[in-house]
C-alpha positions in Angstrom: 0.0 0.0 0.0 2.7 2.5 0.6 4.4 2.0 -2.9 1.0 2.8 -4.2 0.5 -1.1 -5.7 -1.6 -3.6 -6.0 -1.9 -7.3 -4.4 0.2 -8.5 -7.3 3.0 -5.5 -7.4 1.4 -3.8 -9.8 0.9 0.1 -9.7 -2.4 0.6 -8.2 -5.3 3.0 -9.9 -4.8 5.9 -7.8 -2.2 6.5 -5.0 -1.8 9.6 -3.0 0.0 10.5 -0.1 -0.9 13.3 2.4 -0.6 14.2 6.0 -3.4 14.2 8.1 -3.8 17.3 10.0 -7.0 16.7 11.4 -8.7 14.2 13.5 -12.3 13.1 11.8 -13.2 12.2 8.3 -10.8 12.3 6.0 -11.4 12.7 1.6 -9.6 11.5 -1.3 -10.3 12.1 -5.3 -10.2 8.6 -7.4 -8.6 8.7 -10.9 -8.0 6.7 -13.5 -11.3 4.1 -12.8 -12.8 2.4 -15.0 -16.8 2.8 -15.6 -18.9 -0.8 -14.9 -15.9 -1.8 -12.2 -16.2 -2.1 -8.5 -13.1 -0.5 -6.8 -11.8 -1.2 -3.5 -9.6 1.8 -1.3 -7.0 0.7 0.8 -5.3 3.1 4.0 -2.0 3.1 5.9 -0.9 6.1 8.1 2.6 6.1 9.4 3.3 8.2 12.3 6.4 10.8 12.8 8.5 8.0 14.3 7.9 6.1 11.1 5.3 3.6 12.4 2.7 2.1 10.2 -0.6 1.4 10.9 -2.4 -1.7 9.8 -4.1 -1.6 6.1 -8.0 -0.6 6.7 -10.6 -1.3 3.5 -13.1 0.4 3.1 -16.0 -0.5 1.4 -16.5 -1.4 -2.2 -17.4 1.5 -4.1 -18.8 0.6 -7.6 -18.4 2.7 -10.4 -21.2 3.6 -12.6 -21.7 1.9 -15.9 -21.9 4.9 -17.8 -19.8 8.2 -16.8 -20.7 10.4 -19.4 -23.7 11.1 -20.8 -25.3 13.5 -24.2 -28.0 14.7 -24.9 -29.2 15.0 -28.5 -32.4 16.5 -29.8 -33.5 17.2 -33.4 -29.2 17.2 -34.2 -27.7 16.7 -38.1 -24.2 15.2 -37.8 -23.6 14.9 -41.4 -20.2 12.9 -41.7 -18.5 9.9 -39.2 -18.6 9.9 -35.8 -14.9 8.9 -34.1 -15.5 8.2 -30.4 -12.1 8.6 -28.3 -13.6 9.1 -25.1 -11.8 8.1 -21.6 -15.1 7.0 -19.9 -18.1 5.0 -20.9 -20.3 7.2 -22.5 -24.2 7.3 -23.2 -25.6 9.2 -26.4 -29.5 9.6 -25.8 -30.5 11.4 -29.4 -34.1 11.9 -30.1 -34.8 12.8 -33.7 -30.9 12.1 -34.4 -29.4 11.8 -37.9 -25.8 10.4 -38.2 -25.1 10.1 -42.2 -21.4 8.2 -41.8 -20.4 5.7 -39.8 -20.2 5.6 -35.9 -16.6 3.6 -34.4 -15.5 3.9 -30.6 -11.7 3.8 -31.0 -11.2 3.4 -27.1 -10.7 -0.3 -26.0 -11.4 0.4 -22.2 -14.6 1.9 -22.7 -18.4 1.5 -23.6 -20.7 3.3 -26.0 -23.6 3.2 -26.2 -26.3 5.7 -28.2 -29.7 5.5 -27.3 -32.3 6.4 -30.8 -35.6 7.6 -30.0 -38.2 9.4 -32.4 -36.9 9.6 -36.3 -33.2 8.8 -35.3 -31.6 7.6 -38.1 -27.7 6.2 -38.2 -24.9 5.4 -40.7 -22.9 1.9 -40.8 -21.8 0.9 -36.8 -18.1 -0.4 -37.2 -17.6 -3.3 -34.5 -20.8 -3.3 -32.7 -21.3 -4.6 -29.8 -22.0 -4.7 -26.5 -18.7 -4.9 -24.9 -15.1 -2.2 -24.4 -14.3 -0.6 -27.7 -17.7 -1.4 -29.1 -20.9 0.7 -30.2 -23.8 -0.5 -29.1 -27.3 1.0 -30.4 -30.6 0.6 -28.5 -33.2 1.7 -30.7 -36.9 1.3 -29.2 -38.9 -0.8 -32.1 -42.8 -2.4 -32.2 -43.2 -5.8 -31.9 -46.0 -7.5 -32.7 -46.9 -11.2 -33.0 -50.3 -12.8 -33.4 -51.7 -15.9 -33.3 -54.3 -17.8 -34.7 -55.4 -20.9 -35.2 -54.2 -23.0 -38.1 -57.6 -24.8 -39.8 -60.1 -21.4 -38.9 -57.6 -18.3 -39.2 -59.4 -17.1 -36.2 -57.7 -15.1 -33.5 -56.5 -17.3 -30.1 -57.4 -15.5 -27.0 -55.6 -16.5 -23.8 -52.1 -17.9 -25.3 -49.1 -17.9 -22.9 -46.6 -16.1 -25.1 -42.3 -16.7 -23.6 -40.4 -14.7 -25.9 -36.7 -13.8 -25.8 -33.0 -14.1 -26.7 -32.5 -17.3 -25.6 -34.6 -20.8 -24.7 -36.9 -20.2 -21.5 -36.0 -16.1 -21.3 -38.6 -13.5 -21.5 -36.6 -9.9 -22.2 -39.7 -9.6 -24.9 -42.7 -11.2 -23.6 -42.7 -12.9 -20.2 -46.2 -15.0 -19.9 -48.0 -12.6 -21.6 -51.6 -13.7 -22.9 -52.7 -12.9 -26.3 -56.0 -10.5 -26.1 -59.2 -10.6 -28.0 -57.6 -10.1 -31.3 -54.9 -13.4 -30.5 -52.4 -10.2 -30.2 -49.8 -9.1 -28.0 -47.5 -6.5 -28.2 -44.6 -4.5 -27.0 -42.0 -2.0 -27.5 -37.9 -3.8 -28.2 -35.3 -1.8 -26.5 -32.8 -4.5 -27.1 -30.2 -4.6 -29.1 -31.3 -4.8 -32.7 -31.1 -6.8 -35.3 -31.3 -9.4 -32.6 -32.3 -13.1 -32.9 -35.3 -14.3 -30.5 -36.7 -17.1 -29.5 -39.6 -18.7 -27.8 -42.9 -20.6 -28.0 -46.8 -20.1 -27.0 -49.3 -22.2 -25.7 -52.7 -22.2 -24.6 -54.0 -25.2 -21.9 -55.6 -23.7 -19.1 -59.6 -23.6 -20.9 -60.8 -25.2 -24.2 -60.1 -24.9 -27.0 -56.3 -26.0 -25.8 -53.5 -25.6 -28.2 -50.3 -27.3 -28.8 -47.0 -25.7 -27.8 -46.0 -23.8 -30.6 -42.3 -22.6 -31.2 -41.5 -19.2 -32.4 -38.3 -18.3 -34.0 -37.5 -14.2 -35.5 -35.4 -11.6 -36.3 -36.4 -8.1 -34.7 -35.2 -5.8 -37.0 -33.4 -2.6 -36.4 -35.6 0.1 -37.1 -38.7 -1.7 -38.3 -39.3 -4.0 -35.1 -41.3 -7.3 -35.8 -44.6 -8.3 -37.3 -45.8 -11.8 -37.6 -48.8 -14.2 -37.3 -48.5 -17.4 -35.9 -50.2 -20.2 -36.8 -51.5 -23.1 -33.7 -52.7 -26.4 -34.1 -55.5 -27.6 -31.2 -54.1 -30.2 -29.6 
């Protein structure tokens, strides 16, 4: 801790050194952490006649996910956007055009832009949800409907489990289908984006066979489509 290292030698994060003058609480400024991290402080004091204290932790402290945030209304960029950024940074742009292409050049850091309204972007280079990566959330419909496969007719009360992966419900989590064999939602995942699911309907007549359901939600235009199920 004095040499202002790590477990493992290394140079810690931050290190500073001060005398304490006064008895109480004492303050120090963190730099050089990393956004989506959890940080731990460590303390020594040495006296005057050069005798050290033991090491006291504090608490974790966990750094927030994203450090720096914009906000974009009804703004043209008309070229590329180059992201160099020493934090992980959030873009919210409502009504936002971006004609070139969007890269985050930092491989320590998130970023992440947020589209809302008529937002509309260029080509993402190495998207992505992780450091050094862009990673666009853009809110789009989806919309599935079912029906039954001899009549056409809409299939009230189907259990709808829809998401990115078998058995997860990010999309629809035991949703029933309403009057019109409808449900319905608005995506803030990450899109294009590959779901997965199934519906089923066995808890009054007519009952229905599990039925699996396999899409693409589409950046920008979201998902329709009608699902056909067989009575079982």
């Amino acid at each position: 801790v004095e040499a202002g290292q790590d477990h493992l030698g290394a140079t810690a994060n931050d290190s500073q050194f001060g005398a304490v003058t006064t008895t109480g609480s004492q303050s120090l400024l963190l730099d050089g952490v990393v956004g989506d991290t959890t940080q731990h402080v460590h303390f020594m004091h040495k006296d005057e006649a050069g005798n050290y204290s033991l090491v006291v932790t504090a608490a974790a402290i966990v750094v927030p996910d994203y450090s720096i945030t914009f906000n974009l209304t009804d703004d043209l960029i008309d070229g590329d956007v180059l992201s160099n950024i020493q934090g992980n940074t959030l873009i919210n742009g409502h009504n936002l055009i971006i004609t070139g292409s969007i890269e985050n050049i930092t491989s320590l850091y998130k970023l992440t832009i947020y589209l809302t309204g008529t937002s509309s972007i260029g080509t993402v280079i190495n998207p992505g949800t992780g450091y050094g990566q862009v990673n666009i959330l853009y809110p789009v419909p989806v919309t599935l409907t079912f029906v039954d496969t001899d009549t056409g007719l809409p299939i009230e009360g189907a259990n709808v489990i829809f998401g990115t992966g078998p058995g997860l419900g990010e999309v629809f989590d035991n949703v029933l289908t309403n009057a019109l064999g409808v449900v319905t939602t608005s995506y803030t995942g990450t899109a294009p984006d590959e779901v997965e699911g199934f519906a089923a309907k066995g808890s009054e007549a007519p009952i229905y066979k599990r039925t699996p359901i396999t899409a693409t939600i589409a950046a920008g235009s979201g998902l329709t489509q009608t699902i056909p199920m067989a009575k079982d």
